[in-house]
C-alpha positions as a LaTeX table, in Angstrom:
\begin{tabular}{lrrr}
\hline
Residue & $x$ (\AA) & $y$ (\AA) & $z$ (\AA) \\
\hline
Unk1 & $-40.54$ & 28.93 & 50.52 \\
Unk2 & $-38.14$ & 27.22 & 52.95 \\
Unk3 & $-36.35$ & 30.12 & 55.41 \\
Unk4 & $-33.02$ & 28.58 & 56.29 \\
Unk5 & $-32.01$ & 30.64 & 59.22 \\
Unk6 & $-29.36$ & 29.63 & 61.14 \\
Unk7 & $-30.63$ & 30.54 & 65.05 \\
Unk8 & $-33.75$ & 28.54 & 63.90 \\
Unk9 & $-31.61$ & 25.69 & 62.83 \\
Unk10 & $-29.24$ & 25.65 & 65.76 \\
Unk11 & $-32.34$ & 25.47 & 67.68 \\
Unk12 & $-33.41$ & 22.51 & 66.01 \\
Unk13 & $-30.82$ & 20.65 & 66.19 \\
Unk14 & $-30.23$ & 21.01 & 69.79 \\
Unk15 & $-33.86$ & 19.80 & 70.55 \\
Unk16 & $-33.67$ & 17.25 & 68.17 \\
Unk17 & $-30.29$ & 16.02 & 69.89 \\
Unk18 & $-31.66$ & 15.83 & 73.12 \\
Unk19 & $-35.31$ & 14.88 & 72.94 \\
Unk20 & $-34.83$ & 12.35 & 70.24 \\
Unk21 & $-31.51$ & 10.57 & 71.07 \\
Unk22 & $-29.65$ & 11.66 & 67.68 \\
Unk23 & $-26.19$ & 12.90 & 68.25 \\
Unk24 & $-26.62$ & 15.48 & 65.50 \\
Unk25 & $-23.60$ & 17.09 & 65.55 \\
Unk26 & $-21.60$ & 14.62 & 64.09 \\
Unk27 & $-23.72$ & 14.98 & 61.24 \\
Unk28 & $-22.53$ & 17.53 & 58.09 \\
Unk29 & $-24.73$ & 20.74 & 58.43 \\
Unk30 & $-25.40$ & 20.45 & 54.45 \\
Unk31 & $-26.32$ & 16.64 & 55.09 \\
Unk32 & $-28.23$ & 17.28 & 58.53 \\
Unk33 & $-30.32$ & 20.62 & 56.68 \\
Unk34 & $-31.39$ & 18.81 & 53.78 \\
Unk35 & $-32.72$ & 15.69 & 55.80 \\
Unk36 & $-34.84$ & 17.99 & 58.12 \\
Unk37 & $-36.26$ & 20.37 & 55.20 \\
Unk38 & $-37.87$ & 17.21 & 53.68 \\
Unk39 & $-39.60$ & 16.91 & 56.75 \\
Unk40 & $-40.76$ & 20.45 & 56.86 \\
Unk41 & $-41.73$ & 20.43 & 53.26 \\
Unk42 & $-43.85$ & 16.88 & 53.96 \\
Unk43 & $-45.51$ & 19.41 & 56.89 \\
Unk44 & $-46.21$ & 22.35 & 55.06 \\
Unk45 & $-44.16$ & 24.97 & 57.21 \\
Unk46 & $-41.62$ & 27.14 & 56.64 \\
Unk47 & $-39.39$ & 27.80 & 59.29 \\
Unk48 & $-37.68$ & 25.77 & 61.82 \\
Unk49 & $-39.13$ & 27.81 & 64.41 \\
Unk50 & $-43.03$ & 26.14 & 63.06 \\
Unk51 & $-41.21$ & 22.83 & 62.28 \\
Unk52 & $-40.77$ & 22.64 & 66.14 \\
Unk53 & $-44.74$ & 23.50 & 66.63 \\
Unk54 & $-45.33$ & 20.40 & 64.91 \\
Unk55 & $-43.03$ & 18.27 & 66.72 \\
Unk56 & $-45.11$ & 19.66 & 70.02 \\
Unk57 & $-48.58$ & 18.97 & 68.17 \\
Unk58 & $-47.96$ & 15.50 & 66.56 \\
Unk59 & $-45.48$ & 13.12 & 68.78 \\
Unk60 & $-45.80$ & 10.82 & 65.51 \\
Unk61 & $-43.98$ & 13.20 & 63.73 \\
Unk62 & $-41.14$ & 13.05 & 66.04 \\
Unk63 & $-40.45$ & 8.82 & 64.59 \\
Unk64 & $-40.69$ & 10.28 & 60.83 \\
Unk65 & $-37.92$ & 12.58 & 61.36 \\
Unk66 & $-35.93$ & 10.15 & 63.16 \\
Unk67 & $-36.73$ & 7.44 & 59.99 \\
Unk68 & $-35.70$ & 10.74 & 57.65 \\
Unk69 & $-32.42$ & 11.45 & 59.48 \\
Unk70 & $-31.07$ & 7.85 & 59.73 \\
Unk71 & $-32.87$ & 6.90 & 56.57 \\
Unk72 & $-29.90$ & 4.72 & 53.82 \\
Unk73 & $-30.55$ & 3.64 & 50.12 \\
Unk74 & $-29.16$ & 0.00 & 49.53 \\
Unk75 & $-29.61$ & $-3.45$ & 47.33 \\
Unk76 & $-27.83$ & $-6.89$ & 47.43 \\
Unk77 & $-24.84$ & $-6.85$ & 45.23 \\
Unk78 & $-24.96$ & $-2.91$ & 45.21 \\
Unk79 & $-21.50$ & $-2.11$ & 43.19 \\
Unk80 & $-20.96$ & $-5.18$ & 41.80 \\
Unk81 & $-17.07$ & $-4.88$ & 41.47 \\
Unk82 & $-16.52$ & $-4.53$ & 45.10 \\
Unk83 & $-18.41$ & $-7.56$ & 45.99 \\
Unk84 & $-16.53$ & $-9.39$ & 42.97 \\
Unk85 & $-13.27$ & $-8.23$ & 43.95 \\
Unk86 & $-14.32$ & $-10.01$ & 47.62 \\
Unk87 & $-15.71$ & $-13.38$ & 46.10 \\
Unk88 & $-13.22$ & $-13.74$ & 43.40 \\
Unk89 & $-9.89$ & $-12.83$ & 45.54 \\
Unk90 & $-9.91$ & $-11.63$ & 49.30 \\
Unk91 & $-12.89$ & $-13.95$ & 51.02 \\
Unk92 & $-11.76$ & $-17.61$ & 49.85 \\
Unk93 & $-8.17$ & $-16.52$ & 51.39 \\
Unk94 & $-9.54$ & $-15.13$ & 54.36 \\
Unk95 & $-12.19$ & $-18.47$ & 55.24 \\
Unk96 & $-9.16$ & $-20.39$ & 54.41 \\
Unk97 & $-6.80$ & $-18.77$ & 56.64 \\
Unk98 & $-9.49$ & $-18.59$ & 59.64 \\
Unk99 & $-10.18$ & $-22.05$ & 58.51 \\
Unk100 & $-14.23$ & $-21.03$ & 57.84 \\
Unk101 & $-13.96$ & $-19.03$ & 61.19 \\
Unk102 & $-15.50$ & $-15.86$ & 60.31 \\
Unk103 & $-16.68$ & $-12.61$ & 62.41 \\
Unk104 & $-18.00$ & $-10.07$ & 59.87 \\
Unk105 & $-19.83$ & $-6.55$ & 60.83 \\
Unk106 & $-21.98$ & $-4.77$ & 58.48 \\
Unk107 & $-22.61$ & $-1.29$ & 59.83 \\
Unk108 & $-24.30$ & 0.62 & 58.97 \\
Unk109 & $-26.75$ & $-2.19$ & 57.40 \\
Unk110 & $-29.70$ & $-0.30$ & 56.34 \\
Unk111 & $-32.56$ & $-2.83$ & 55.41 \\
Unk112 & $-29.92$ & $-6.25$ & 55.89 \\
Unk113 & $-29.02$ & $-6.24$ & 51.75 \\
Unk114 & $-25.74$ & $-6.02$ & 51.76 \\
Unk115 & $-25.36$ & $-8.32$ & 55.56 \\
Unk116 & $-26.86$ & $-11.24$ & 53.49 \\
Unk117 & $-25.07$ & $-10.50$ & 50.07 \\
Unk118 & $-22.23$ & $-11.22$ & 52.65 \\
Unk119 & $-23.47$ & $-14.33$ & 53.90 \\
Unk120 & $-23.74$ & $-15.54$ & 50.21 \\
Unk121 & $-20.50$ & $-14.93$ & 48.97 \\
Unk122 & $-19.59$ & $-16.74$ & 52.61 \\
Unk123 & $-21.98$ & $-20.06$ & 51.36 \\
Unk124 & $-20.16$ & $-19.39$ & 47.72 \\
Unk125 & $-17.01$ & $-19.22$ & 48.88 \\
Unk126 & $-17.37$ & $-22.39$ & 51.72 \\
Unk127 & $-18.96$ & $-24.51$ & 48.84 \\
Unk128 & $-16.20$ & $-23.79$ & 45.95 \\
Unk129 & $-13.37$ & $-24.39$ & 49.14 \\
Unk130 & $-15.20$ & $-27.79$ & 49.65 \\
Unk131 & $-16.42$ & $-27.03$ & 52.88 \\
Unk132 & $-19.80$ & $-26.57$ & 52.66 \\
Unk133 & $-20.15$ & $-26.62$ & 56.60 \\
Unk134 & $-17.86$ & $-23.42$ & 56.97 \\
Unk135 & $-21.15$ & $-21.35$ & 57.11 \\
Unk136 & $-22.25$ & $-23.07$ & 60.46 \\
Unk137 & $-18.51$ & $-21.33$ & 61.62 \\
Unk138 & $-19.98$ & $-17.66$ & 59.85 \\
Unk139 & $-21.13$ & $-14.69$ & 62.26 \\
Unk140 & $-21.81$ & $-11.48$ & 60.67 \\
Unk141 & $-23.57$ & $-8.92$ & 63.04 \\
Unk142 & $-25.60$ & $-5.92$ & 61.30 \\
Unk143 & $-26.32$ & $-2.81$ & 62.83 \\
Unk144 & $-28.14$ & 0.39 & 62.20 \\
Unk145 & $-29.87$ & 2.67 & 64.02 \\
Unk146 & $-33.24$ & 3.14 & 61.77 \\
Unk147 & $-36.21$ & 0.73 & 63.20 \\
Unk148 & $-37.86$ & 0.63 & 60.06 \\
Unk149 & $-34.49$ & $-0.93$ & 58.46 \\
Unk150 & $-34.14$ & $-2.93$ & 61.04 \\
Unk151 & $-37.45$ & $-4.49$ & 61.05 \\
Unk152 & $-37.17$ & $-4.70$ & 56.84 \\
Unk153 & $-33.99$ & $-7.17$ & 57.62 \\
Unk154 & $-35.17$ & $-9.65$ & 60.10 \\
Unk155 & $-38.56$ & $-9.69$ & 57.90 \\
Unk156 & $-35.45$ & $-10.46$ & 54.52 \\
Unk157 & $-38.50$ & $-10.25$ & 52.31 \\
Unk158 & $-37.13$ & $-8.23$ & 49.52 \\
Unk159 & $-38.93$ & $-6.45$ & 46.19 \\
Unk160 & $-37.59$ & $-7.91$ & 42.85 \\
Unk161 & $-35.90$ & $-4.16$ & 42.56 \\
Unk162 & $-33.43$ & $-4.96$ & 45.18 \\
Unk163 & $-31.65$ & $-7.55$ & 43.23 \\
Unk164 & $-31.44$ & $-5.27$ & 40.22 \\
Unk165 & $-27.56$ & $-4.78$ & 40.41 \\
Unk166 & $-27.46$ & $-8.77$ & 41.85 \\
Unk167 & $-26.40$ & $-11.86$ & 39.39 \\
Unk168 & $-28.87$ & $-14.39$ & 38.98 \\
Unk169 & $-27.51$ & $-16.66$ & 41.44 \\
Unk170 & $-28.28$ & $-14.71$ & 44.35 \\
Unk171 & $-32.27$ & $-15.24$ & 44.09 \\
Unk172 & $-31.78$ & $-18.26$ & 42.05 \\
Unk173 & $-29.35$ & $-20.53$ & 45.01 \\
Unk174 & $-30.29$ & $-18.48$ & 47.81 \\
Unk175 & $-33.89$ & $-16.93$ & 47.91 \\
Unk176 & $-37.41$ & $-18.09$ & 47.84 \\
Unk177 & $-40.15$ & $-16.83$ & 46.26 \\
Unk178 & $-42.48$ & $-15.42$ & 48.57 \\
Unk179 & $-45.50$ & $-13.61$ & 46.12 \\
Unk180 & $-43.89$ & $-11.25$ & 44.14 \\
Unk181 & $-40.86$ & $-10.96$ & 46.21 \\
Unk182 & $-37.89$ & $-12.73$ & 47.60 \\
Unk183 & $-37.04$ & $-14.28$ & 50.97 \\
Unk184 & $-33.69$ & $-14.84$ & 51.58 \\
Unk185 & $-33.19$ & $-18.64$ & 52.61 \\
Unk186 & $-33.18$ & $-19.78$ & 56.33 \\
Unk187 & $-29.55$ & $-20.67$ & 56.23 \\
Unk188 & $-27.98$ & $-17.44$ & 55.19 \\
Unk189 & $-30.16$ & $-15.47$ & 57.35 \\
Unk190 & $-28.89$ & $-18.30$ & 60.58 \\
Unk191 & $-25.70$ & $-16.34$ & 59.71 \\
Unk192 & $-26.79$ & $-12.81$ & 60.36 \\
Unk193 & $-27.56$ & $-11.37$ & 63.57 \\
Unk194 & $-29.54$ & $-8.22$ & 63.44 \\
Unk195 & $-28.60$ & $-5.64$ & 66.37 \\
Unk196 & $-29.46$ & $-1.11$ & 66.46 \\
Unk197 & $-25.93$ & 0.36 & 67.44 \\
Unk198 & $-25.34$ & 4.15 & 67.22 \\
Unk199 & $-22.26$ & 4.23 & 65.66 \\
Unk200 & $-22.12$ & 8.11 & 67.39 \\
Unk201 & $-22.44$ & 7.03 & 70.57 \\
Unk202 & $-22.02$ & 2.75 & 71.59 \\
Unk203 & $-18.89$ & 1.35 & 71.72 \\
Unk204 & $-17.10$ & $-0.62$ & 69.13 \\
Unk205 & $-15.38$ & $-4.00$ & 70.36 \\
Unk206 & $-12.10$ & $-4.20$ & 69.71 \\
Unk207 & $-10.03$ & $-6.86$ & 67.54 \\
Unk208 & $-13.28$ & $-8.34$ & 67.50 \\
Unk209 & $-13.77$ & $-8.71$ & 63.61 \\
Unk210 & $-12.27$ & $-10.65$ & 60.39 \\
Unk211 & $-14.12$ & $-8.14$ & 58.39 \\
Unk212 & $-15.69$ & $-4.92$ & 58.69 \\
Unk213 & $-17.99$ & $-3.49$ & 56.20 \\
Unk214 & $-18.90$ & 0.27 & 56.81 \\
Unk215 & $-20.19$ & 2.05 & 53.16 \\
Unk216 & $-21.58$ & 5.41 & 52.31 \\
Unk217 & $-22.12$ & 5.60 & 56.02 \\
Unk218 & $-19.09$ & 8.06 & 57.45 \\
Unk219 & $-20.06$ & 10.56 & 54.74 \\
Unk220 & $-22.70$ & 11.99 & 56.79 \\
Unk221 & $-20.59$ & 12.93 & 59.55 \\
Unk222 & $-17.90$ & 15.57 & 60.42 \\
Unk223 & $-14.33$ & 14.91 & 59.77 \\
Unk224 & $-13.64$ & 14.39 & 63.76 \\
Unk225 & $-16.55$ & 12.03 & 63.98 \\
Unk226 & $-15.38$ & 10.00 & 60.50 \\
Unk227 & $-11.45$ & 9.94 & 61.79 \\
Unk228 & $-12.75$ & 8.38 & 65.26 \\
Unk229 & $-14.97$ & 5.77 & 63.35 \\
Unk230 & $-11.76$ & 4.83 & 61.45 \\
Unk231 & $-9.81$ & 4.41 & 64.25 \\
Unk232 & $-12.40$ & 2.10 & 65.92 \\
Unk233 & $-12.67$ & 0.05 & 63.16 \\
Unk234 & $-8.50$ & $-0.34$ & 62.53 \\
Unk235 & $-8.99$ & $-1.52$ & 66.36 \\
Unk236 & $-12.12$ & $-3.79$ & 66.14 \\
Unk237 & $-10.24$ & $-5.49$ & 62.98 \\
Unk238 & $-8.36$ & $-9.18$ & 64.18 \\
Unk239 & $-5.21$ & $-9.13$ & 62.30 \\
Unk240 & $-5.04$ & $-9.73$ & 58.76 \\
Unk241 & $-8.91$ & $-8.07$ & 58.50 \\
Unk242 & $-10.09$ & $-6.49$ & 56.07 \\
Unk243 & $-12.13$ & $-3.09$ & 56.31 \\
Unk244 & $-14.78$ & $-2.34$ & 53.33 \\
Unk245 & $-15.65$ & 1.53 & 52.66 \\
Unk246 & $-18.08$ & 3.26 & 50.09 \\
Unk247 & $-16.62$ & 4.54 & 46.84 \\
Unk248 & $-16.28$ & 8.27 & 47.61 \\
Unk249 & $-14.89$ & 7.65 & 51.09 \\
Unk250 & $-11.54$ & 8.58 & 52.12 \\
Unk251 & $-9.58$ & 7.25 & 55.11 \\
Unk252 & $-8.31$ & 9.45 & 57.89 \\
Unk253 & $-6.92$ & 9.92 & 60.45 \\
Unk254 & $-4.42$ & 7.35 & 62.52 \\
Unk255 & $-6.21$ & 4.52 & 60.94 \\
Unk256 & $-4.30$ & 5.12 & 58.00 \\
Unk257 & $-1.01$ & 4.08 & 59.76 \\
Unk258 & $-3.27$ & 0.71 & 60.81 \\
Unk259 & $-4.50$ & $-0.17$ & 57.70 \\
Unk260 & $-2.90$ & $-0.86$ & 54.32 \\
Unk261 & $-4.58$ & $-0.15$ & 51.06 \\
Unk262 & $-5.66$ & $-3.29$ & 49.04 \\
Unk263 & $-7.59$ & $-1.68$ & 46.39 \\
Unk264 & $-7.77$ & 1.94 & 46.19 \\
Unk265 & $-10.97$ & 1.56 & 43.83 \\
Unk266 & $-13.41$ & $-0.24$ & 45.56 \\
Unk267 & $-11.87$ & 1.53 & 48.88 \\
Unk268 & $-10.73$ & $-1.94$ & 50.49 \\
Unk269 & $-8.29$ & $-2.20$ & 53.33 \\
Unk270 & $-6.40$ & $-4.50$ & 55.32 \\
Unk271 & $-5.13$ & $-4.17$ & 59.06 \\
Unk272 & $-1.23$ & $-5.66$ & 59.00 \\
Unk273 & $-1.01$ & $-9.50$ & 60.33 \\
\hline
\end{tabular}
């Protein structure tokens, strides 16, 4: 049985904060306990107090609990209606109005799913405009801060399983078979750059983007930490951008005098031209 004390956890988290680079207090306690007891479980101990004996014994461990802590569940086309809303509605008007001139950040990324579902809809939406060369004018930047993620999206060799929420076009115009899984295709993946950013911690450029995507990311963090997120994205946003969150997020904060609400379903915003 797990012993939750909270000296022992405080403890934790402070080495864990300095030794492994993780700014840990941004993170929800509920969030941030549940992440390390899966490590402690995997480990076979029961306090944080012999969690931190195995983080002396085993260095490896120390790359597990980073991968556990940072670790983000995603596929292409995940909630379809938010991506439909986008292809049917908000991106042709925004390539048109930036004449195909588009800066797009995906943070938050994860494994580079929902970057290239991005770049798709981009080709989609270039190709029903008549402009087929718009995606040469496409830059969408992903960022997280998991290596393993990271390394899954430049590889953008995908299991059938990620497409499960996807329409058949996705893997049928813009993947190629590669065994029994799916690369994505050389010319969406020209228009995704692939960087780690600590959203805690690196700066955010300002007016910088045409559209932001952050989802099911600012949930893990405290309320100060999600309000200052929001306010760096309402400034990294060019005017007229639009600024994608998860389903259960709420804005905060001064972003909320920034941004106007576009859809309050699908959590979709837009910062005033």
């Amino acid at each position: 049985m797990i012993v939750d004390d909270e000296e022992g956890f405080r403890a934790l988290t402070r080495r864990v904060s300095r030794e492994a680079g993780l700014t840990l207090d941004a993170y929800k306690d509920k969030c941030l306990r549940r992440r390390l007891l899966v490590r402690m479980r995997a480990c076979s101990v029961h306090t944080y107090a012999e969690y931190m004996g195995v983080l002396d014994r085993k260095p490896e461990e120390w790359e597990k609990l980073k991968d556990a802590l940072t670790i983000n569940v995603t596929r292409f086309y995940r909630n379809a209606e938010t991506w439909d809303r986008l292809r049917q509605e908000l991106l042709p008007g925004l390539l048109q109005a930036r004449n195909g001139r588009l800066a797009a950040w995906s943070a938050g990324c994860s494994s580079g799913e929902e970057p290239y579902t991005l770049a798709m809809l981009c080709a989609e939406s270039a190709a029903a405009a008549g402009h087929a060369g718009w995606t040469d004018r496409v830059r969408i930047t992903a960022t997280d801060i998991d290596r393993e993620s990271l390394e899954r999206a430049r590889n953008a060799v995908y299991p059938q399983a990620s497409f499960l929420e996807a329409p058949a076009w996705v893997t049928g115009k813009y993947c190629e078979r590669a065994g029994e899984s799916w690369r994505v295709r050389e010319d969406i993946r020209r228009m995704v750059t692939i960087k780690r950013l600590d959203l805690t911690r690196e700066a955010i450029p300002v007016a910088a983007y045409d559209l932001i995507f952050c989802r099911n990311v600012v949930i893990y963090f405290d309320r100060p930490m999600q309000e200052r997120l929001f306010a760096q994205f309402a400034e990294a946003l060019l005017p007229g951008g639009i600024l994608v969150l998860g389903k259960v997020e709420t804005l905060l904060g001064v972003a909320r005098e920034k941004l106007t609400l576009v859809d309050a379903r699908e959590r979709i915003f837009r910062r005033a031209a």
